[in-house]
C-alpha positions in Angstrom: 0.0 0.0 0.0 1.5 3.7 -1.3 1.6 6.4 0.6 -2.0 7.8 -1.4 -4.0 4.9 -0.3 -3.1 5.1 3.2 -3.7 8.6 3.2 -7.5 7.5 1.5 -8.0 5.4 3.6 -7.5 6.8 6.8 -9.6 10.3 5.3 -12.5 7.7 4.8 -12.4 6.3 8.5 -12.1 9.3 9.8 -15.1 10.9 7.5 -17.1 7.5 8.4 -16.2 8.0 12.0 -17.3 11.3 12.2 -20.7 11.0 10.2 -21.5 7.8 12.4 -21.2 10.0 15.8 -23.5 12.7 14.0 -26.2 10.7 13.2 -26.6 8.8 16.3 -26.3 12.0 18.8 -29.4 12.0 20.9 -31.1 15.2 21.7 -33.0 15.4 24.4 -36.7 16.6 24.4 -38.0 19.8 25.7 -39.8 20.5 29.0 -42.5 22.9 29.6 -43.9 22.0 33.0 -47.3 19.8 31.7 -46.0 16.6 31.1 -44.6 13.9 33.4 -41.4 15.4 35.1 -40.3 12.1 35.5 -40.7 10.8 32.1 -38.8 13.4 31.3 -36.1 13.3 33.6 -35.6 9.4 32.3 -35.3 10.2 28.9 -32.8 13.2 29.4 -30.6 10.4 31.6 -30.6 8.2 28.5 -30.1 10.8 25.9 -26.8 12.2 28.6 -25.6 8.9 29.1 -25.3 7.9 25.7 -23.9 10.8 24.7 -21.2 10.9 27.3 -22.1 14.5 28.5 -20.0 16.0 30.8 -21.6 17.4 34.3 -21.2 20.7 32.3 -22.6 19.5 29.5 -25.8 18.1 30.9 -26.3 21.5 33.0 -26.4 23.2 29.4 -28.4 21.4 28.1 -30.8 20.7 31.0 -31.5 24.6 30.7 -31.5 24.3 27.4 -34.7 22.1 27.1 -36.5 24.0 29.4 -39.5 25.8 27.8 -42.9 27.8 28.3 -43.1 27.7 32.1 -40.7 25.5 32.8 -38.2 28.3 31.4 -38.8 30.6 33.8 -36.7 28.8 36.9 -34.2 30.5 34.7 -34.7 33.4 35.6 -36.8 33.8 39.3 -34.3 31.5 40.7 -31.6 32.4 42.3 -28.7 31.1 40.5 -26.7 29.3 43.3 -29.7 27.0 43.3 -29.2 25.9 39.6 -25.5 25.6 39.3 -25.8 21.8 39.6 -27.5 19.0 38.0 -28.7 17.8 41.3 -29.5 20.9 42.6 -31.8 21.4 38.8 -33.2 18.4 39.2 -34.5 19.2 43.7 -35.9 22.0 42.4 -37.6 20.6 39.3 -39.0 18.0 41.5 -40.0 20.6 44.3 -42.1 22.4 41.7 -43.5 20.0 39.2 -44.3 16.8 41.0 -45.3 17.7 44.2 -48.6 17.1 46.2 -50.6 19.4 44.0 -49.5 17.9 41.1 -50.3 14.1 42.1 -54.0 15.9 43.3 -54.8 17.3 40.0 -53.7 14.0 37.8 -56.0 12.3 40.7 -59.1 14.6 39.6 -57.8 14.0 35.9 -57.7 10.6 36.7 -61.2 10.0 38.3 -63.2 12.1 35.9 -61.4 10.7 32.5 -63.9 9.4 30.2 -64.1 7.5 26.8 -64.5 10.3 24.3 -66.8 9.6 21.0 -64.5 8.0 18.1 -62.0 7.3 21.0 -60.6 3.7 20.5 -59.9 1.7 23.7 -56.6 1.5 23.2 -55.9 5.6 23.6 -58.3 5.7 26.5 -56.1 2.3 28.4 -53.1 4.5 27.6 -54.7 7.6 29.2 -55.5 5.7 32.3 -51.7 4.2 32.7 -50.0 7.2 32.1 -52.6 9.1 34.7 -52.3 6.4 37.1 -49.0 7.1 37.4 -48.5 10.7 38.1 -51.5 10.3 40.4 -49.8 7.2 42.2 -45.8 7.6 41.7 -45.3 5.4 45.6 -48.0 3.0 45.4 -47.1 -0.8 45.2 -47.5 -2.1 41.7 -49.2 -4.8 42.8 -52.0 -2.3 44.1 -51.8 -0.3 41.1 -52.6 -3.2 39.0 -55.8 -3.6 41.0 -57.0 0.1 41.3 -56.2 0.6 37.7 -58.4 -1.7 35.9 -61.3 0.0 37.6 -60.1 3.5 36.6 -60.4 1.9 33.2 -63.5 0.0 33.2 -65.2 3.1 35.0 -63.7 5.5 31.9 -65.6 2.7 29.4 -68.5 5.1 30.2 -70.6 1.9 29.2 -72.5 -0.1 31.9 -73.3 -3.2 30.6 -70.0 -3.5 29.0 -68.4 -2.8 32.2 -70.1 -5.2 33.7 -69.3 -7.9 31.7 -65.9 -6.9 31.8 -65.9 -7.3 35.9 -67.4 -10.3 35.3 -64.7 -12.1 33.5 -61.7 -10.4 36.5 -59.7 -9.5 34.3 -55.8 -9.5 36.5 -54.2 -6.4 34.9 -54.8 -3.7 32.7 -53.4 -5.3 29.6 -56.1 -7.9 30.0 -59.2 -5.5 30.2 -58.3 -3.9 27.3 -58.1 -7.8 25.4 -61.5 -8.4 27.2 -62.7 -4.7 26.4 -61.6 -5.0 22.7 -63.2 -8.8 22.6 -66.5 -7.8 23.9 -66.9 -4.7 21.5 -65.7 -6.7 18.7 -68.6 -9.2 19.3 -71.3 -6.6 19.5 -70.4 -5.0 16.4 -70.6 -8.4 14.8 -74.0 -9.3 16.4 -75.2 -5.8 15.9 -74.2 -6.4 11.8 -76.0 -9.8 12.1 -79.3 -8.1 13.2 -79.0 -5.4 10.7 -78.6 -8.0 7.9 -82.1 -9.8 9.6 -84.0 -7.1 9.9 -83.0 -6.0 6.2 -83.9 -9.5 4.9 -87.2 -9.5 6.5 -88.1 -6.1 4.6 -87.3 -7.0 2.1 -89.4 -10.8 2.6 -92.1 -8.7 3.8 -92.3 -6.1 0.7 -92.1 -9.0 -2.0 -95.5 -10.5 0.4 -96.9 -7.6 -0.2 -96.1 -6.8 -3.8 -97.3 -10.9 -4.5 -100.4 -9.9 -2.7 -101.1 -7.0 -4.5 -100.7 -9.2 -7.7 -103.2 -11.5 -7.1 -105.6 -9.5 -5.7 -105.2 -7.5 -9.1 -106.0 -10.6 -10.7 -109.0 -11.5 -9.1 -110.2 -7.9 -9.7 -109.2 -8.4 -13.6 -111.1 -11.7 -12.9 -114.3 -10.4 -11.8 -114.5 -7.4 -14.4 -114.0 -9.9 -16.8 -117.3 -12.0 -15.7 -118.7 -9.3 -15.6 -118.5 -7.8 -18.6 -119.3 -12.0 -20.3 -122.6 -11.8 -18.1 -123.4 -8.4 -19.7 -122.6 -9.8 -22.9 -125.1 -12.2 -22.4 -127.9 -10.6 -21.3 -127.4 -8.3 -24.4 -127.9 -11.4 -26.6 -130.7 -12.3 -24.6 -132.6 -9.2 -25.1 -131.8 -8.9 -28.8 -133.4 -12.9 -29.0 -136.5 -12.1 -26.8 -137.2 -8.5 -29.2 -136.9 -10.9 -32.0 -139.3 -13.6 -31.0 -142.0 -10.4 -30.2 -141.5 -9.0 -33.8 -142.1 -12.2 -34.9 -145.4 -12.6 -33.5 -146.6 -9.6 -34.3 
């Protein structure tokens, strides 16, 4: 190997090298006090971890992300109280998942309904990620029980949560399979009585149009008797002013 290959060579590792560390940079997403601070927080971790961030690093651009509300520790803060990660993070914490927090995700969490159109996988969704922020400490053995009746409550749909209960379902996962079984059934029988009912229209109009036929044939029938026994009677009274004319 000359001196221009190894020279081309090591330019392509090095331009390889560099676009491979580009494209798989991770940027974290931004923050703007609404969300989950701890959903959040994990995906930052990842996104600083596999990007090798310095403390520095992740300070900037922890700040950096911070939007709308969230943006505003920035600046009503005093600045000895952000100058660490840890320090950020407290304060986030302090402000964003606290009691009142968990108490309004509780009110979400009680009052959430299934919306028209809404399928019954966006609802089950809805209800995990409430259940959540509403109960960060609970057990998750508890939260698997107190969860499926979040859910079946938000069905908005008595008789189907009814059923539901009646099969015990032993997670959240499962109602939604039972949830999604169930409705799938009654859409089928619900198509199967459509189809029935439209059949027996349509039985019942050809009754009636056969119906109408015949009796339009008797009528046909009759008017044509009729109009043979006028016929007759006709010839009768031409025979009997013949035999009179002849006796004359």
């Amino acid at each position: 190997m000359n001196v221009a290959q190894r020279y081309r060579r090591r330019s392509y590792s090095s331009s390889s090298s560099t676009k491979a560390h580009r494209r798989h940079r991770l940027r974290p997403r931004a923050f703007d006090g609404t969300g989950s601070i701890e959903s959040f927080w994990a995906q930052f971790v990842n996104c600083a971890r596999y990007n090798r961030w310095t403390p520095v690093d992740k300070l900037a651009h922890l700040k950096d992300a911070l939007t709308g509300d969230a943006g505003q520790i920035l600046w009503d803060t005093d600045a000895s109280a952000t100058d660490t990660v840890e320090k950020f993070v407290a304060l986030l914490r302090n402000r964003y998942s606290g009691t009142q927090q968990s108490d309004k995700y509780r009110m979400e969490l009680w009052l959430r309904r299934r919306q028209p159109g809404e399928t019954l996988l966006v609802l089950q969704r809805d209800i995990r990620r409430l259940m959540a922020l509403a109960h960060p400490s609970l057990p998750e053995d508890v939260l698997h029980t107190i969860v499926n009746d979040y859910y079946i409550d938000g069905l908005d749909d008595p008789d189907l949560a009814l059923k539901i209960r009646e099969r015990n379902p032993v997670s959240l996962d499962d109602a939604l399979r039972i949830s999604l079984q169930l409705e799938a059934w009654a859409r089928d029988s619900k198509r199967n009585r459509g189809d029935v009912a439209n059949k027996t229209k349509v039985r019942s109009a050809n009754f009636l149009s056969d119906d109408a036929d015949i009796r339009l044939t008797r009528i046909e029938n009759d008017l044509q008797k009729s109009v043979e026994s006028l016929a007759n009677v006709a010839q009768l009274s031409s025979q009997v002013t013949n035999l009179e004319m002849q006796h004359r």
